[in-house]
C-alpha positions, 0 to 999 in steps of 0.5 A: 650961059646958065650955071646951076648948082645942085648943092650936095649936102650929103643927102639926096639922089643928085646924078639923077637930079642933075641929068633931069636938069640937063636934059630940060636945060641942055645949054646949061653948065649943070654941076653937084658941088658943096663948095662956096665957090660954086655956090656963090657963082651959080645963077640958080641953086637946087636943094634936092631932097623930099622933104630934107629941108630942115635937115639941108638948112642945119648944115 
């Protein structure tokens, strides 16, 4: 199974980000989390935000 990760980094609309991805990715564990473990075993990572980037890199 595929886990993504939508990185929470305090910014962005992430409930809506995450049920987007479960509903093209139905056999996918999709979880919102900022915290390493998480991170460091997802297979794909989603850094939500119009734009934020820059401000996503700086935390």
């Amino acid at each position: 199974m595929n886990k993504i990760v939508v990185v929470d980094y305090g910014m962005g609309n992430l409930r809506s980000v995450a049920q987007a991805l479960r509903h093209v990715a139905p056999e996918a564990e999709v979880c919102i989390s900022g915290e390493v473990a998480d991170i460091r075993s997802a297979d794909r990572l989603v850094f939500p935000g119009q734009g934020a980037i820059p401000d996503c890199m700086r935390c």
